[in-house]
N, C-alpha and C positions, 0 to 999 in steps of 0.2 A: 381871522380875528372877528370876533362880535360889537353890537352895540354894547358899552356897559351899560348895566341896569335893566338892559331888555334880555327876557324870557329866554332862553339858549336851548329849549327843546330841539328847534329844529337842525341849528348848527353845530350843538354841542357833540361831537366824536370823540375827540382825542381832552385828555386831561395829563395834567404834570403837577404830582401829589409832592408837596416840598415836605418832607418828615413821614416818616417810613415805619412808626411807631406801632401799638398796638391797636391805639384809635384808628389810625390810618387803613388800616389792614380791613380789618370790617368796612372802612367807607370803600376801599377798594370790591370788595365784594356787591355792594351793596348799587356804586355807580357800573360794575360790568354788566349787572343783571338789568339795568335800565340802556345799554347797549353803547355805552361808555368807555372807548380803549384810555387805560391807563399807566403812564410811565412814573412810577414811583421812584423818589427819589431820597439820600442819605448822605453821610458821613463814610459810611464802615457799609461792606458788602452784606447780604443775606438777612436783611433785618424785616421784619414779619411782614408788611406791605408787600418787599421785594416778592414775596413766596407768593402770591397770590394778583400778582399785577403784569400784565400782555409784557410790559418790558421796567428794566432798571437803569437806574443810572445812580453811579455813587461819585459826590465831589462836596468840595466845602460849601455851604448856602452861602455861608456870611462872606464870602468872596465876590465881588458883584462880577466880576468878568466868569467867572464859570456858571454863574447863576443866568448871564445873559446869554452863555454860548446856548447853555440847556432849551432856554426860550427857542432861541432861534434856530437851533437844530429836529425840535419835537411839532414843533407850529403849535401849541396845545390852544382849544378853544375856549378853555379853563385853565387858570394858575392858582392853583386848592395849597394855601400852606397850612401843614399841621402841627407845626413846632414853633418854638419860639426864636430860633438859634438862623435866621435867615436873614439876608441884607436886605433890608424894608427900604432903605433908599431908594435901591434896585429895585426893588419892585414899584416904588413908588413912578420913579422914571419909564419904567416898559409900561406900567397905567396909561399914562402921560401918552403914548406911544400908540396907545391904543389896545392895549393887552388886557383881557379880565383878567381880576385878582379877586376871589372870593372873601370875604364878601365884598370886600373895595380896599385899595393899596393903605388907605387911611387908617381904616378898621384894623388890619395887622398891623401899623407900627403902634397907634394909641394904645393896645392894649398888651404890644411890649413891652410896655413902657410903665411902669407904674407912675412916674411924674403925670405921664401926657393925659392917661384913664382916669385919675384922681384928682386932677383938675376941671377937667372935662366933665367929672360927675357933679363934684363939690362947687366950685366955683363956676363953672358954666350953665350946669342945670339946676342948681341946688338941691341937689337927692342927700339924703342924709346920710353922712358917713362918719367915722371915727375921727375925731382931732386929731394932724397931722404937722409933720415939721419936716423939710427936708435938709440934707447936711451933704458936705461937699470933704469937709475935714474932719480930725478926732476931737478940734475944740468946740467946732459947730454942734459935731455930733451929742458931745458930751450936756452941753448948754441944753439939744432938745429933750434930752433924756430927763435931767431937772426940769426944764419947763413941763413938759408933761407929765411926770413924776413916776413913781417907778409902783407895780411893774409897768415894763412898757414893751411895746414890740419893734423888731428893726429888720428890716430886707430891701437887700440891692433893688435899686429901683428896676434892673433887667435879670431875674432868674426863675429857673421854675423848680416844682418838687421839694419845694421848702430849701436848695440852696440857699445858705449865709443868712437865715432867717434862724432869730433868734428871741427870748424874754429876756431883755433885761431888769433884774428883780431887785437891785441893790446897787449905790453906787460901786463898788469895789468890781464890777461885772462888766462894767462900759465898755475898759480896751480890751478885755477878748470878745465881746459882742461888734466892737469896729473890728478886729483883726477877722473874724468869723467873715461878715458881711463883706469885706475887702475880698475874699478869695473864693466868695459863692456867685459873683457874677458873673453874668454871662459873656460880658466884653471887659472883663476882667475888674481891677479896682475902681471904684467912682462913687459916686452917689447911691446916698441911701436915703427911705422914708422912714422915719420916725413915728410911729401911733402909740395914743394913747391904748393900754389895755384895756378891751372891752369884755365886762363879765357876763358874754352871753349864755342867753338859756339853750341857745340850740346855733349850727350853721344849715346852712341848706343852700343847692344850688339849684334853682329856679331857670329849666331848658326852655329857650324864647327863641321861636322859630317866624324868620320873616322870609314868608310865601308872596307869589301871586293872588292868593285870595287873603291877605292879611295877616295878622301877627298874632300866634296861636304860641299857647303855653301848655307844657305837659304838666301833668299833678307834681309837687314840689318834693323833691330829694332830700333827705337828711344825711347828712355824713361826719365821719369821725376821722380827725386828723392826727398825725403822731407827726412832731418835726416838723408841720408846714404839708407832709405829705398824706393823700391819703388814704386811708385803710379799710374802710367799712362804708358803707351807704346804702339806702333801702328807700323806700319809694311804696305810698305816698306818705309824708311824714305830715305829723298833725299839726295843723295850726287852724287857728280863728278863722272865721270871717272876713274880720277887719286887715288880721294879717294876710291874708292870701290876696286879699286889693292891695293893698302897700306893696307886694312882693312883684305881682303884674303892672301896676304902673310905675314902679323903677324898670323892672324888665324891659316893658314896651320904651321908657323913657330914654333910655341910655342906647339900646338897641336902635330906636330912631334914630338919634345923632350920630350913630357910626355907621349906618345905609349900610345897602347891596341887600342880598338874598340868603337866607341861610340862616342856621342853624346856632343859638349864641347859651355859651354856661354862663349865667348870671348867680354871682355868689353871695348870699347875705346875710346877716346877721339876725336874729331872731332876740331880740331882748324880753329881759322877766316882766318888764312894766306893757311890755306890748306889742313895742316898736319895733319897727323893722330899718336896715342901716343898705347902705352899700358896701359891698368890700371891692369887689376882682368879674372883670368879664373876660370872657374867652371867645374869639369870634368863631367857634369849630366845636365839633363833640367835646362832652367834659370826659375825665376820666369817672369822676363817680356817675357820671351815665351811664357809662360801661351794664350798671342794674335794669336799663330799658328794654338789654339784649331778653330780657325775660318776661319783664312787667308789663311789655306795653305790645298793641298791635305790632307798631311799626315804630321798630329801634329808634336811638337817636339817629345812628347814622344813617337807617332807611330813610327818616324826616329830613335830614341835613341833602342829601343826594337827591331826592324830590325838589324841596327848596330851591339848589342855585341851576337845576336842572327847569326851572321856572313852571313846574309842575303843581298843580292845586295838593293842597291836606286835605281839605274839607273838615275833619274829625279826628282829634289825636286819642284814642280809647288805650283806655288803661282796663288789663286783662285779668291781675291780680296781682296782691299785695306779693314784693319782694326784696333780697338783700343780694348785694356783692360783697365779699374778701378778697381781700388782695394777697396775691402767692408772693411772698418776696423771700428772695435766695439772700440768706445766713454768712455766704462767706464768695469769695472767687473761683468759678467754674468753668471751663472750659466744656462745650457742647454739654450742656446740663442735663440731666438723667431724670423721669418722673416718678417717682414710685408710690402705689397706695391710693391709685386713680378707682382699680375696684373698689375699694372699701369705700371711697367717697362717694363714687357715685351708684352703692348701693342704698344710701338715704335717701328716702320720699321729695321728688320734686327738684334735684339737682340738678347744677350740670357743669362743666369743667372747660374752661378755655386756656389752652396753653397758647401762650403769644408766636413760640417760636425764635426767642432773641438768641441768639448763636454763642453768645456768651454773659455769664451772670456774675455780679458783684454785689458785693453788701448791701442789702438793702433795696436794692433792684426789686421791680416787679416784672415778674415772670408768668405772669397768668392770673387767673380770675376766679374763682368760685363763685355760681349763682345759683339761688334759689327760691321758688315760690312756696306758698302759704297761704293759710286762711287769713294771718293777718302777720303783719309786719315781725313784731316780736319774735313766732315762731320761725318765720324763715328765716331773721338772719341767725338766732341760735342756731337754726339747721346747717346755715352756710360756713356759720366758723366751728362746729363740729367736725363738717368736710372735709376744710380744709388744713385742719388737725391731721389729718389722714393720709396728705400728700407731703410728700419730702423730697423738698430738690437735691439732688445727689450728684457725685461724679458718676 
């Protein structure tokens, strides 16, 4: 075990990566190259991490007794979670214990948690965020929906990927907007946040990396979401002056209050009158960062693996303008099939990342198309040309 909060160049060996995802796979690569053994860990066997990590281990997170054998059986000098879906208690306790948790055991559960993150932004630091209501019931729920008037928005306060995340546009919408949000969380029915709908000009996640040599931001992301989930993103997206200070001193603001080391998706809202809001932090690679893998020197995940590895940035250089698409499989596949990789990746400046998930369901992303450009526009036209061209198959 290490000191938390101090530097882990020298001691850090072994790591125990909790979500086995697509992010996760690249930080696997990314921390072996800095000379890092990595035990990734899952759910379900053969999941893209697994494929590229010294060893596996598959068991439920949200179970604290196998989450603690894993601890104590691996000794990791690092506890890296990459999902949401992990007993944060447990982690909170092996903290307690003396266990690093990247970025700190606190930082994973707050931003489980939409109550704990949005309190924490709103009422604790005052960052500006959308009007909120939480609800417990369908009467409570009902009542926020009127108070903040319709449209509005609603999502479990624990889910990701746009689970049970819904517009409620009218009253006649409310109980299938609670019935939705009841069956998209992650620890099943409970609580939900109510927001007012906000009619932003743009979103954008804003990657806020806290190093040993201080708190450095990449050029800011624009993305486009379908469902909560998302689909397109490109880098660097335009914004003001004034907007891009607003966007880094939320960044740096929120990012401080949650410590540790490392790598944080900060999401926000970009308004027509100016203003920038808070939404959602991620203590880990985003997925619309997944676009760095091209644009920037050094990935997110390269940055995030330097980060809790207590190693300097010095410089985050951006290489050229570019966009991500998201592959997502159409229907239920069993070991999914690629077809139409040549023709994609015979367009200027592409390039194609298949995750490797072992089996595909509606909606599922299965991989990535990225591309650069002279400037943003053309490449992500180029990238969903691309990926026009691939077709997940039996």
């Amino acid at each position: 075990m290490v000191e938390i909060g101090t530097p882990y160049t020298e001691t850090a060996k072994r790591a125990l990566l909790l979500g086995s995802g697509e992010l996760g796979k690249e930080l696997v690569i990314e921390l072996s190259r800095l000379g890092v053994e990595v035990t990734a860990c899952d759910r379900y066997s053969h999941a893209p991490a697994m494929q590229v990590a010294h060893h596996a281990r598959v068991f439920d997170m949200l179970n604290a007794g196998e989450l603690r054998r894993a601890v104590l059986e691996t000794k990791p000098h690092l506890i890296i979670p990459e999902v949401e879906a992990i007993c944060t208690p447990e982690l909170q306790r092996l903290e307690d214990e003396g266990w690093a948790v990247v970025p700190t055991a606190r930082a994973t559960r707050l931003t489980m948690d939409r109550e704990g993150i949005r309190r924490l932004a709103a009422e604790d630091l005052g960052l500006p965020t959308a009007r909120y209501i939480f609800a417990d019931t369908p009467a409570q729920f009902a009542d926020a929906c009127r108070q903040l008037g319709f449209p509005c928005v609603v999502k479990p306060i624990m889910s990701s990927s746009g689970k049970g995340q819904s517009v409620v546009r009218s009253e006649s919408a409310i109980e299938d907007a609670w019935q939705y949000a009841q069956s998209g969380g992650r620890a099943g029915a409970g609580r939900v946040i109510v927001e007012e709908f906000i009619p932003f000009e743009s979103e954008i996640t804003l990657l806020t990396v806290r190093a040993v040599d201080g708190t450095h931001f990449c050029a800011p992301i624009g993305h486009r979401q379908v469902d909560g989930d998302y689909v397109e993103s490109w880098q660097p997206h335009a914004m003001s002056a004034a907007q891009i200070h607003d966007a880094q001193r939320i960044g740096a603001r929120i990012t401080e209050a949650l410590g540790g080391l490392g790598l944080f998706g900060v999401e926000l809202f970009l308004l027509k009158d100016g203003r920038v809001l808070f939404s959602e932090v991620s203590p880990r690679p985003h997925d619309t960062g997944m676009v760095t893998l091209g644009t920037q020197a050094l990935s997110e995940f390269a940055l995030h693996a330097r980060a809790i590895l207590g190693l300097p940035l010095k410089q985050i250089k951006l290489l050229s303008p570019g966009a991500s698409v998201a592959l997502k499989a159409s229907k239920e596949i069993a070991l999914p099939k690629y077809r139409g990789l040549e023709r994609a990746l015979s367009l200027p400046q592409v390039d194609v990342r298949i995750f490797g998930k072992p089996h595909a369901s509606t909606g599922r992303r299965m991989g990535v198309v990225l591309a650069t450009a002279q400037t943003v526009s053309e490449a992500l036209n180029t990238a969903l040309a691309a990926a026009k061209q691939i077709e997940i198959a039996e």
